[in-house]
C-alpha positions in Angstrom: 80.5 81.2 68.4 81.4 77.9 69.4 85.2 77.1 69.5 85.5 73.4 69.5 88.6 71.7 70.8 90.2 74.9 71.2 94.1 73.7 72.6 94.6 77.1 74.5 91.4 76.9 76.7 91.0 73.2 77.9 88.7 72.1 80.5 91.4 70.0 82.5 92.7 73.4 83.6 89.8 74.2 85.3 89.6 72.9 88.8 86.8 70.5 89.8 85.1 72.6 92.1 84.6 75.2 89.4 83.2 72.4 87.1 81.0 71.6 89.9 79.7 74.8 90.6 79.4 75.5 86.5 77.6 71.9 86.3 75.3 72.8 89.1 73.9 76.5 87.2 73.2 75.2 84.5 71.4 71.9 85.3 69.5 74.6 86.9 68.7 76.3 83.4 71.3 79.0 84.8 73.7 78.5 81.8 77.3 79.5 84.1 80.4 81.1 81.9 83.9 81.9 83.2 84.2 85.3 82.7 87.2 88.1 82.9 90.7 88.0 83.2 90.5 84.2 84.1 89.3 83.4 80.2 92.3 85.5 79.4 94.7 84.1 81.3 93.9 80.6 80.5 94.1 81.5 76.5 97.6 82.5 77.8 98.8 79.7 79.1 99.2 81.8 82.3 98.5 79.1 85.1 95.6 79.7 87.8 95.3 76.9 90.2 93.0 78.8 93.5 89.3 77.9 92.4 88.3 81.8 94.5 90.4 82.9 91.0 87.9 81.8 89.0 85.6 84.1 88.3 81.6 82.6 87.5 78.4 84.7 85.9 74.8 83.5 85.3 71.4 84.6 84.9 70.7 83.2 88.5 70.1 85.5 91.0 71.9 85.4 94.3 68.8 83.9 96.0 68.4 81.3 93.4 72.4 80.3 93.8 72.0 80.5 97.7 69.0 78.3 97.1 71.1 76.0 94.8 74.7 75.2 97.2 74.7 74.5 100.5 77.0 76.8 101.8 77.1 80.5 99.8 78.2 83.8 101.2 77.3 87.4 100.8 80.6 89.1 99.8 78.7 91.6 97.5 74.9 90.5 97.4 74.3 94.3 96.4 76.3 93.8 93.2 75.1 90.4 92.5 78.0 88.3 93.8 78.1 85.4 96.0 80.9 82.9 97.4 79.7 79.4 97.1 82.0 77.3 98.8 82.1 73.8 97.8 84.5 71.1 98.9 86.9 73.5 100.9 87.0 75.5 97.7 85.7 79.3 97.4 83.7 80.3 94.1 82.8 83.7 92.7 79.0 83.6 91.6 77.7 87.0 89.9 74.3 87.8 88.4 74.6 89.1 84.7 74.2 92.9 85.6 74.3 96.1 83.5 75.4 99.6 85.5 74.2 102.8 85.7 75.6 106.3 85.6 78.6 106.4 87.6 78.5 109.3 90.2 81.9 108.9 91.8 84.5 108.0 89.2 84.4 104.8 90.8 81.4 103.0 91.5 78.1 102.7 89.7 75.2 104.6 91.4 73.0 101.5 90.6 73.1 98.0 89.9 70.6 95.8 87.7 70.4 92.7 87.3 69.5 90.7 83.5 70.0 87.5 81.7 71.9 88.6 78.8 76.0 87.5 78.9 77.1 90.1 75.8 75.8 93.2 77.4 77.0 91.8 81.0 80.4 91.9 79.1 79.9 95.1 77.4 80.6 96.8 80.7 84.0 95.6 81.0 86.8 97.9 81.2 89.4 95.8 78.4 88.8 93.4 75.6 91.1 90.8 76.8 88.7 91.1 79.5 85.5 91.0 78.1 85.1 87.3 76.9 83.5 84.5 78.4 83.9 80.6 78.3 82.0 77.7 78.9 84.1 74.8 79.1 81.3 72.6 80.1 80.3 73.0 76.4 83.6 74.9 74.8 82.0 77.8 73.8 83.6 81.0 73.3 81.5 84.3 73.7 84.4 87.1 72.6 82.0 90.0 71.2 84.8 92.7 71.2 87.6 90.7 69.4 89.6 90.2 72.8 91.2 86.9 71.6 92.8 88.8 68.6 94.1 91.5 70.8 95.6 88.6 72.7 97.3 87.8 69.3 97.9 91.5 68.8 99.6 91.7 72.0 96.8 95.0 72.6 95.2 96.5 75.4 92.4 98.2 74.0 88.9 99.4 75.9 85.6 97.9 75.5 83.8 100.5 73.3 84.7 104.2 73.6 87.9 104.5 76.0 86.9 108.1 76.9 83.7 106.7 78.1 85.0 103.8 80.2 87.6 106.0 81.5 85.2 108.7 82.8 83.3 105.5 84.3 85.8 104.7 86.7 89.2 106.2 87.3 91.1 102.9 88.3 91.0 101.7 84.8 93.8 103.7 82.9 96.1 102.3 86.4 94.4 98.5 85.4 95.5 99.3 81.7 99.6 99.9 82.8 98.9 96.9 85.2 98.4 94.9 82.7 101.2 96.7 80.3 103.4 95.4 83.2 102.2 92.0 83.7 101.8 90.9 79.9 104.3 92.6 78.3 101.3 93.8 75.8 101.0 98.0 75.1 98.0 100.0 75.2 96.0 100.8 72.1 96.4 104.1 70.5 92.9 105.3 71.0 92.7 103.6 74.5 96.3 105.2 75.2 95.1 108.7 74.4 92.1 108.4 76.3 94.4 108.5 79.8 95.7 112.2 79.8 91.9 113.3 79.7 90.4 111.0 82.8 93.3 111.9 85.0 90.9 114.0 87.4 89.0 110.7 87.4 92.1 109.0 88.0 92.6 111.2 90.9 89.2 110.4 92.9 90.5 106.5 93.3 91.6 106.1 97.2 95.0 105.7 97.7 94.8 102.2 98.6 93.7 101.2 95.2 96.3 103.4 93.7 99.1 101.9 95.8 97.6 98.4 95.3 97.8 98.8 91.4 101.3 100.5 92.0 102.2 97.5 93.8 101.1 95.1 91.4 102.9 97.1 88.9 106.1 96.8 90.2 106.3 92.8 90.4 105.0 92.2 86.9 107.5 90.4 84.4 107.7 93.6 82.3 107.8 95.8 84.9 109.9 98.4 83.2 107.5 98.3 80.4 104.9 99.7 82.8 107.0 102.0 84.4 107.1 103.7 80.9 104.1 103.7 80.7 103.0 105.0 83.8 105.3 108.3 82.5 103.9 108.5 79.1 100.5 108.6 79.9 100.5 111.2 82.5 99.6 108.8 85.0 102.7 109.7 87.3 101.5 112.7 88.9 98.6 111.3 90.0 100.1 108.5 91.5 103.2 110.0 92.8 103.0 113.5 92.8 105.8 113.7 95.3 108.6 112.3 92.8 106.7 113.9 89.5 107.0 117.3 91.0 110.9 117.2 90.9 113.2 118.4 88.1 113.1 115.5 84.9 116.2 114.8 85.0 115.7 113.1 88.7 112.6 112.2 87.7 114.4 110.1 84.6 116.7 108.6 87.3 114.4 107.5 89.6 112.0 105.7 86.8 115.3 104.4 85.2 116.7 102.6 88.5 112.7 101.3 89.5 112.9 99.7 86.1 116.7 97.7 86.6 116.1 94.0 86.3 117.0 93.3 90.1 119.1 90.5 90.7 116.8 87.3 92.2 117.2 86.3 96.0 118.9 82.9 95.8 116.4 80.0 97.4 113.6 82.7 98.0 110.0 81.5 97.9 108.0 83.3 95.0 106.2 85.5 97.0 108.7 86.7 99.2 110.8 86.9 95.6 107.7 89.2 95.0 107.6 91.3 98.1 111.6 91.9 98.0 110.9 92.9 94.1 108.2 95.4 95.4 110.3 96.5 98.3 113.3 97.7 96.0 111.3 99.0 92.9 109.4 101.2 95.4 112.1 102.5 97.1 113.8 103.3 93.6 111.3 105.8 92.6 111.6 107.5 95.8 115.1 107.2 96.6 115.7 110.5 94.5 113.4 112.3 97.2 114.7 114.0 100.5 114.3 111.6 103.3 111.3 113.2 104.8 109.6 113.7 101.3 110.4 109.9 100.9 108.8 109.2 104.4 105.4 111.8 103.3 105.3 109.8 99.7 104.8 106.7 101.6 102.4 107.5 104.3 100.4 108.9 101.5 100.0 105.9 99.7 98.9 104.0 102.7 101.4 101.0 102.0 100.9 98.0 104.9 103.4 98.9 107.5 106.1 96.0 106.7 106.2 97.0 102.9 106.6 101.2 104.1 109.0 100.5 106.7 111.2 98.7 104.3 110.5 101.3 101.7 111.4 104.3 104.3 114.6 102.4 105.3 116.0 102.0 102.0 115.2 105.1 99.9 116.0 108.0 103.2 118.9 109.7 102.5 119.4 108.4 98.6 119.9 105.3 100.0 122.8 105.8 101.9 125.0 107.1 98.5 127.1 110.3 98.7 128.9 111.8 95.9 131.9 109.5 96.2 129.8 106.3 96.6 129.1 104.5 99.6 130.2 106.3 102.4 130.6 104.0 105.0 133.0 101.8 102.6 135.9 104.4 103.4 136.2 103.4 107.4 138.1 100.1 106.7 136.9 97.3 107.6 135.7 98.1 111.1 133.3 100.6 108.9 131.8 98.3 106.7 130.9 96.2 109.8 129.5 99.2 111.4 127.4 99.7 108.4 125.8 96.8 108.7 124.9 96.8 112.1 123.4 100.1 111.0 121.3 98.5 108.4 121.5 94.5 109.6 122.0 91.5 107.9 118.6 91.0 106.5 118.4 94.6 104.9 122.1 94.4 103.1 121.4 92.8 100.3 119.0 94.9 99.7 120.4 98.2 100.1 124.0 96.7 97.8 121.3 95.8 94.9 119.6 99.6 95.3 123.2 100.9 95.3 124.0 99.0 91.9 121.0 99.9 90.3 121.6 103.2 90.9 125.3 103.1 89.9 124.2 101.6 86.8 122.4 105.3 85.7 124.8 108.0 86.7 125.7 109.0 83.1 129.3 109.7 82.3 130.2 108.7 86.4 128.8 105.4 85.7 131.8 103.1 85.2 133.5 104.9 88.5 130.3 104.6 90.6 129.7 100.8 89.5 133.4 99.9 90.7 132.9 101.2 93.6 129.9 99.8 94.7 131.0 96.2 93.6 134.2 96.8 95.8 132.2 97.8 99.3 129.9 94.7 98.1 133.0 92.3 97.8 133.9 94.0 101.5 130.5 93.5 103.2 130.5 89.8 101.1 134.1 89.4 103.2 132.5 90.5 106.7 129.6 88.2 106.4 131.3 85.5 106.1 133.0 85.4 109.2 130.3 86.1 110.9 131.0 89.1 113.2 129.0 90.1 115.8 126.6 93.0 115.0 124.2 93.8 117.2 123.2 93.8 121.1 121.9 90.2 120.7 125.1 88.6 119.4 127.0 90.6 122.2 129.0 87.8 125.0 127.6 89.7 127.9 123.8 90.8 128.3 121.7 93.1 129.8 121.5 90.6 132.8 125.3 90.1 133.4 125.8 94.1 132.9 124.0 94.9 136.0 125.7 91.5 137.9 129.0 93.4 137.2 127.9 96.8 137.8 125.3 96.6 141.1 123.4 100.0 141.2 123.7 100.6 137.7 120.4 102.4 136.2 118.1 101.3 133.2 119.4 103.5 131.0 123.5 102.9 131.5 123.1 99.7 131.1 121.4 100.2 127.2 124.8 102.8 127.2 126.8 99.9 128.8 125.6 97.6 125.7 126.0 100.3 123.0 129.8 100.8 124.2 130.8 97.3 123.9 129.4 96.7 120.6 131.5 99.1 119.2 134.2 97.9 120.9 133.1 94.2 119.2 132.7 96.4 115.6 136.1 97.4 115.7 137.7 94.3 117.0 135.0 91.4 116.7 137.6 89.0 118.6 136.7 91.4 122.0 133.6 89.4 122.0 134.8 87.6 124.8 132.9 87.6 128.4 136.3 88.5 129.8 137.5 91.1 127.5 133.7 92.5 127.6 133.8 92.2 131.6 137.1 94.1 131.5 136.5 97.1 129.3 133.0 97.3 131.2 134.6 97.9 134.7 137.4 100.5 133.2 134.4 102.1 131.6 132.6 102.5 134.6 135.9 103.3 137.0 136.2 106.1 134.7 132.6 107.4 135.0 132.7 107.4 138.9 135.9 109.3 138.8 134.8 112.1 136.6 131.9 112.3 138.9 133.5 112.0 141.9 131.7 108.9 143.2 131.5 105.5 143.9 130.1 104.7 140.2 127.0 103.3 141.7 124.0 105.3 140.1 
């Protein structure tokens, strides 16, 4: 069904080299359609501006669109789909294809190839998935009513959701993905398909779980997702870790992953992105023992920065003991000693951890959110004059430790450097290369006489 001069899918948004690539097919007699989530998101008003997001299917073959563009690349020739790259640009080509019996809860044990668009879009996973655009002509191809789930605000599967479930096990994570990143809620029908795949579900690698987690996290509705993640039963599949603990912890954790945390001021998006994943992720572990923390990670095969982060902030409960943040009670020599503990970089992120958490501890609430806004106001204080924290910012280094101290080993001197930056900690105006040079020879005096020596070795 034609849809002319539709204002919520307009050519302009389309980049070039996808016109080109469109414009090229089907001079060919390979009508070319956008296809998938891009259709969607461009009904949305949801900008796309990388071409490679664009997702292209026609009748063509992959030898009759490597025979059609000069350049054209093999990413998945078994499954039909091509990169053509034109002008700099990367495009996703794929052959109109139906699938057979799925074997794995994952993949399809074969692939065929056809030339007809509705049943290539039959085998989509969601309706707001399953439409397809050709803005060469502005024609509209929507045979499972996607645009009026759009309107509906639905996530509903294409055809029996028990089926398309038992198909492949990544969908009912997809379906909360999208919960969390449109702000939409799943179908009944499609909803109470999920508790019965979740042994599909569970054949997904842990990658893809952790990827879909991840994307999860960072959506605009996160918290939406988060729910939803719960509700369907989902949650011990993907964390089994955190579901296996009492509800009440469980509650917690999912209640503090879902806070709205505060933005990074000046942060790029995507490193407004990572620092969003970074805390959410550590909130629905932070109720775990450190060590179960530390397993819950490694099992989900997160990229090392992301898991180091995530290890760092949720061990221990995040640093929180049952009268708030421990280190705020050592003055402030201790609040300074806490953040060389945790750095300058990790700080903020540990205070907006601490908050969200304060902000769910029931009737302790109140008391736990004052005191977590005082150490903050403390740390805030420390920052700003700029004390020394670590090794690095020390006034004497590893170097002029062993000009003072001939004969000194390896390992005294990392001592050497560990003793004078607590001494800097609890007076950051000792960062001096005299006072330093001074307190370094008494310390070492001392050490020879308790031994009996010279203090050399």
């Amino acid at each position: 069904m034609a849809t002319p001069g539709n204002p919520r899918l307009r050519p302009a948004a389309v980049p070039p080299a996808v016109l080109g690539v469109l414009r090229r097919l089907t001079e060919a007699g390979h009508r070319a359609w956008l296809v998938g989530g891009v259709v969607r998101d461009l009904m949305l008003d949801r900008t796309r501006h990388d071409p490679g997001e664009f997702d292209v299917a026609s009748k063509a073959t992959p030898t009759e669109v490597q025979a059609l563009f000069r350049k054209v690349i093999p990413t998945g020739i078994d499954h039909g789909t091509v990169t053509v790259v034109e002008g700099g640009a990367r495009v996703e080509v794929t052959t109109f294809r139906g699938e057979e019996a799925y074997v794995d809860g994952r993949r399809p044990s074969r692939v065929t190839f056809h030339d007809d668009l509705e049943a290539d879009l039959a085998r989509r996973d969601f309706t707001v998935n399953a439409m397809a655009w050709d803005p060469l002509e502005d024609e509209l191809r929507d045979p499972h009513r996607g645009r009026a789930d759009l309107t509906r605000k639905l996530i509903r599967a294409v055809g029996d959701p028990r089926e398309r479930f038992a198909e492949d096990g990544l969908r009912p994570l997809r379906g909360v993905r999208f919960i969390s990143q449109l702000g939409f809620r799943l179908a009944p029908r499609t909803r109470d398909a999920i508790p019965g795949a979740l042994q599909v579900v569970a054949l997904v690698s842990r990658e893809r779980v952790a990827e879909e987690l991840s994307r999860l996290l960072v959506g605009p509705h996160a918290a939406q997702g988060i729910a939803a993640l719960s509700a369907t039963g989902l949650l011990p599949v993907v964390l089994p870790r955190l579901a296996a603990l009492p509800p009440a912890r469980v509650r917690h954790a999912l209640a503090v992953a879902s806070e709205p945390f505060p933005t990074s001021r000046g942060a790029a998006q995507e490193d407004e992105r990572e620092r969003c994943r970074l805390l959410r992720m550590a909130a629905l572990l932070h109720v775990l023992p450190p060590e179960e923390a530390m397993q819950a990670v490694v099992e989900l095969r997160l990229p090392n920065r992301l898991a180091t982060g995530v290890v760092a902030l949720s061990g221990g409960r995040c640093g929180l003991d049952e009268e708030g943040p421990s280190q705020g009670n050592g003055g402030p020599a201790g609040t300074r000693r806490w953040l060389a503990s945790v750095g300058r970089e990790r700080a903020p992120l540990f205070l907006a951890l601490w908050k969200a958490d304060a902000r769910h501890q029931g009737a302790r609430t109140a008391t736990r959110v004052s005191e977590v806004r005082r150490f903050a106001a403390r740390v805030a204080a420390e920052l700003r004059g700029g004390p020394p924290l670590s090794v690095a910012e020390l006034a004497l280094g590893g170097k002029e430790v062993m000009e003072l101290l001939p004969g000194i080993s390896g390992r005294e001197v990392g001592e050497a450097l560990r003793l004078l930056l607590e001494e800097v900690l609890e007076s950051p105006s000792a960062n001096t290369k005299a006072r330093l040079s001074g307190r370094l020879r008494t310390w070492w005096e001392t050490r020879a006489a308790d031994r009996g020596g010279t203090g050399k070795g």
